[in-house]
C-alpha positions as CSV (number, residue, x, y, z in Angstrom):
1,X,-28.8,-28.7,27.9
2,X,-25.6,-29.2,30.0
3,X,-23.0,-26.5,28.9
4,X,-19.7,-28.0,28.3
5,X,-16.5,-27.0,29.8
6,X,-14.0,-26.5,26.6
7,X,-11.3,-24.7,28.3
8,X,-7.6,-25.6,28.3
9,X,-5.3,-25.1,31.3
10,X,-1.6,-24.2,30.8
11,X,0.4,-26.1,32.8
12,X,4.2,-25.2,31.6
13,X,5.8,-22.6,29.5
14,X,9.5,-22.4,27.6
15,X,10.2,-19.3,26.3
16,X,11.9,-20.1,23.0
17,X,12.4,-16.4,21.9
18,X,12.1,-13.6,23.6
19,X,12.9,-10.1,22.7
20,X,11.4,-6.7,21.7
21,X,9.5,-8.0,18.6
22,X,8.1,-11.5,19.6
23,X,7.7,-13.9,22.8
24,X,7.9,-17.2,21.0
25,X,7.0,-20.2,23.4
26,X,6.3,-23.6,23.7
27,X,3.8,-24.6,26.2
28,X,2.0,-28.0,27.7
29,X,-1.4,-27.8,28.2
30,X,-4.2,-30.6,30.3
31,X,-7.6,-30.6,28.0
32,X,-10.9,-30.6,30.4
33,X,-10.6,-34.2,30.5
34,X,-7.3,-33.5,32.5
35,X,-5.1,-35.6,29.9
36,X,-2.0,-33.3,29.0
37,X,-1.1,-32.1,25.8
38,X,2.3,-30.8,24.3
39,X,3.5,-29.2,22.7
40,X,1.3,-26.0,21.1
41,X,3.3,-23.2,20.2
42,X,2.7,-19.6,20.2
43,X,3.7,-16.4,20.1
44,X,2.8,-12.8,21.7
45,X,3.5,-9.6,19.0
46,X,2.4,-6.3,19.4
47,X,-1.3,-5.5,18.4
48,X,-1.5,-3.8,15.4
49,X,-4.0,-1.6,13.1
50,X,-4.4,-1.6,9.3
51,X,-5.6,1.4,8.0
52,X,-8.4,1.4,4.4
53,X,-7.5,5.2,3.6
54,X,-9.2,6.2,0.9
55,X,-7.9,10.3,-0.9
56,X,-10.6,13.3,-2.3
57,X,-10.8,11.8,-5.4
58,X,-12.0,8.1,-4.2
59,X,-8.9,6.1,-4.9
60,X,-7.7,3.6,-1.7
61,X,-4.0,4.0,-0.7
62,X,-2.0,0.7,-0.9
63,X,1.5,0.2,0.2
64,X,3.8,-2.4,-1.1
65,X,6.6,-3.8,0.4
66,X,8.7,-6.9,0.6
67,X,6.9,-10.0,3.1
68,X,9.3,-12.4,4.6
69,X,6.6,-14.9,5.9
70,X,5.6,-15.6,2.1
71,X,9.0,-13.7,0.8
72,X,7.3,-12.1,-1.8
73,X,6.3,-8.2,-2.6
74,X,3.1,-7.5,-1.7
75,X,-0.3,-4.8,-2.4
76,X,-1.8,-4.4,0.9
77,X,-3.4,-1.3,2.7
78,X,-1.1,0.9,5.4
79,X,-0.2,-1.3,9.0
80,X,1.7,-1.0,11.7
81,X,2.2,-1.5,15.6
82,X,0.3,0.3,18.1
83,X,2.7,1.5,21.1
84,X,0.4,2.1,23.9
85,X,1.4,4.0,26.8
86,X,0.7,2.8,30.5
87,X,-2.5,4.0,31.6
88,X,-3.9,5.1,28.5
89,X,-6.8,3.5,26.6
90,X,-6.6,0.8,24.0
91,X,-8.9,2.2,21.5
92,X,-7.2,5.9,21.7
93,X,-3.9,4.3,21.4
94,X,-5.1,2.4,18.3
95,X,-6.5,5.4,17.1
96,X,-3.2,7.5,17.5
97,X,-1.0,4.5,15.9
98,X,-3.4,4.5,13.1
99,X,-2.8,8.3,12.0
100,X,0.6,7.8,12.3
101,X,1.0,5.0,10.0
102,X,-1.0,6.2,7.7
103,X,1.5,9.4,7.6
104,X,4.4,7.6,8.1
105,X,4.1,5.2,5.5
106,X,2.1,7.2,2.8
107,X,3.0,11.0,3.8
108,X,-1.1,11.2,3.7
109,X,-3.9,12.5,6.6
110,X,-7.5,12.0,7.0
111,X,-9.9,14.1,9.8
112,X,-12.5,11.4,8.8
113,X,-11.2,8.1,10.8
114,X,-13.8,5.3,11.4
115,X,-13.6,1.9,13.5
116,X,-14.3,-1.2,11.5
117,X,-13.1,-3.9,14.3
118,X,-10.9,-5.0,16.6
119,X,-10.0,-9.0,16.0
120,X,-7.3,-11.7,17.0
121,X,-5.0,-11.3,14.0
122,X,-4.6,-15.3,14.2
123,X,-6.5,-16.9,17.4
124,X,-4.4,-20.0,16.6
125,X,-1.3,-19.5,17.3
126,X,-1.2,-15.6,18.6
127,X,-2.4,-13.8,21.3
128,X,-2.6,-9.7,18.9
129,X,-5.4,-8.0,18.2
130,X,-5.6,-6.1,14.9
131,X,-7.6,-3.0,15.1
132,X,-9.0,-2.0,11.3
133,X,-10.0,1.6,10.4
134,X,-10.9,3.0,7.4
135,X,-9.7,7.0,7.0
136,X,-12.1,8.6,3.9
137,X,-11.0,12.3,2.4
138,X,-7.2,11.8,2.7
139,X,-5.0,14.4,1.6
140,X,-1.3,14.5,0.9
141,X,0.3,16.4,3.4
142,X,4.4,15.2,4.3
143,X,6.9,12.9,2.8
144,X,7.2,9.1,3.9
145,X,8.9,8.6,7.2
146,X,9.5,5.6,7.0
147,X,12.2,2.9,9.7
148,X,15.5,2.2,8.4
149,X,13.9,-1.2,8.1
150,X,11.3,-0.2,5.7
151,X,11.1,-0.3,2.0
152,X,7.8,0.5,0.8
153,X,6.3,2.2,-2.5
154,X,3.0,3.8,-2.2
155,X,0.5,3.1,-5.1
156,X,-3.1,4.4,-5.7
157,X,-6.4,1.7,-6.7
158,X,-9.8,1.5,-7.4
159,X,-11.9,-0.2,-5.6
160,X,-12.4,-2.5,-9.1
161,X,-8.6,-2.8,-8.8
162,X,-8.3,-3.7,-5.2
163,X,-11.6,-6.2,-5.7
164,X,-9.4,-7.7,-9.0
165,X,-6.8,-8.0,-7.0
166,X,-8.1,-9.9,-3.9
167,X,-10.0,-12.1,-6.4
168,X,-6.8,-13.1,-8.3
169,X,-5.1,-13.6,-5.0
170,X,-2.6,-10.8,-5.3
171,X,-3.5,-8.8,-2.1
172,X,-2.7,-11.5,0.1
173,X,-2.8,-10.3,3.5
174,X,-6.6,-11.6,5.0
175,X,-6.4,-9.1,7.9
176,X,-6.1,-6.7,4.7
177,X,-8.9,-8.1,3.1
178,X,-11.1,-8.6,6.1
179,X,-10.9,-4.7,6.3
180,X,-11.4,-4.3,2.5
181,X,-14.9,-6.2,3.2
182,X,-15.8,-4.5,5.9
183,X,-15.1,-0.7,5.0
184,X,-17.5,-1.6,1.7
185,X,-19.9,-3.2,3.9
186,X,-19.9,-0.5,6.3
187,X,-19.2,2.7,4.0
């Protein structure tokens, strides 16, 4: 069988937005039968991890805090951007921005950290990668430290409540839930 050529060639780029947080463009591309195509729009953000921490006593630590994509409040597990340093490897760095989220935004610590995947958080329209972890034996150990941009209010579930809650559609984050699945799947 004759393998197909699928790839897309970018042919021009205009940077809509561009600043710390986002590179939002606009871009024209020619298909492989060398027709082009315009305009796809995308953007570049900073990969990310979200964390399924779990305390001693077996209930999962959830974080909720306002969404302005959907502008609602949301349940969802503990996230944030990995800064990675020049030189230094991506997995470490994800590692590192993962324990510091998790204290950051929940004042709790885990010595039991395990990798559940690393994905495109939306292979659509954006070039991130979400790396998923789930931290088990988490214990209390600080405050929040939270941005002056953040507003969030740490709550404790089950894994019934967190399951109730994807099912009714009130933990609406899918990266959230695709790490939900696979921290059960893989516990």
């Amino acid at each position: 069988m004759e393998k197909e050529n699928l790839t897309w060639e970018e042919v021009s780029t205009e940077h809509i937005v561009q600043d710390e947080w986002i590179d939002f463009r606009k871009s024209a591309y020619r298909s492989p039968d060398g027709r082009i195509f315009q305009p796809y729009y995308s953007f570049t953000r900073r990969n990310y991890v979200v964390i399924v921490a779990s305390d001693e006593e077996g209930q999962f630590l959830c974080v909720r805090q306002f969404r302005h994509g959907i502008r609602e409040v949301t349940t969802e597990f503990p996230a944030g951007a990995i800064e990675q340093k020049d030189g230094e490897d991506p997995a470490e760095a994800a590692l590192r921005a993962a324990k510091r989220e998790l204290r950051e935004e929940t004042g709790y610590e885990s010595d039991h950290w395990r990798p559940l995947l690393t994905i495109p958080a939306n292979a659509t329209i954006s070039d991130n990668y979400a790396w998923l972890f789930a931290a088990e034996n988490c214990r209390k150990t600080s405050v929040q430290e939270l941005d002056e941009m953040e507003r969030i209010n740490v709550l404790k579930h089950s894994a019934e409540e967190i399951d109730a809650m994807l099912a009714g559609g009130t933990f609406p984050q899918a990266v959230h839930a695709l790490a939900w699945l696979l921290s059960k799947q893989q516990a």
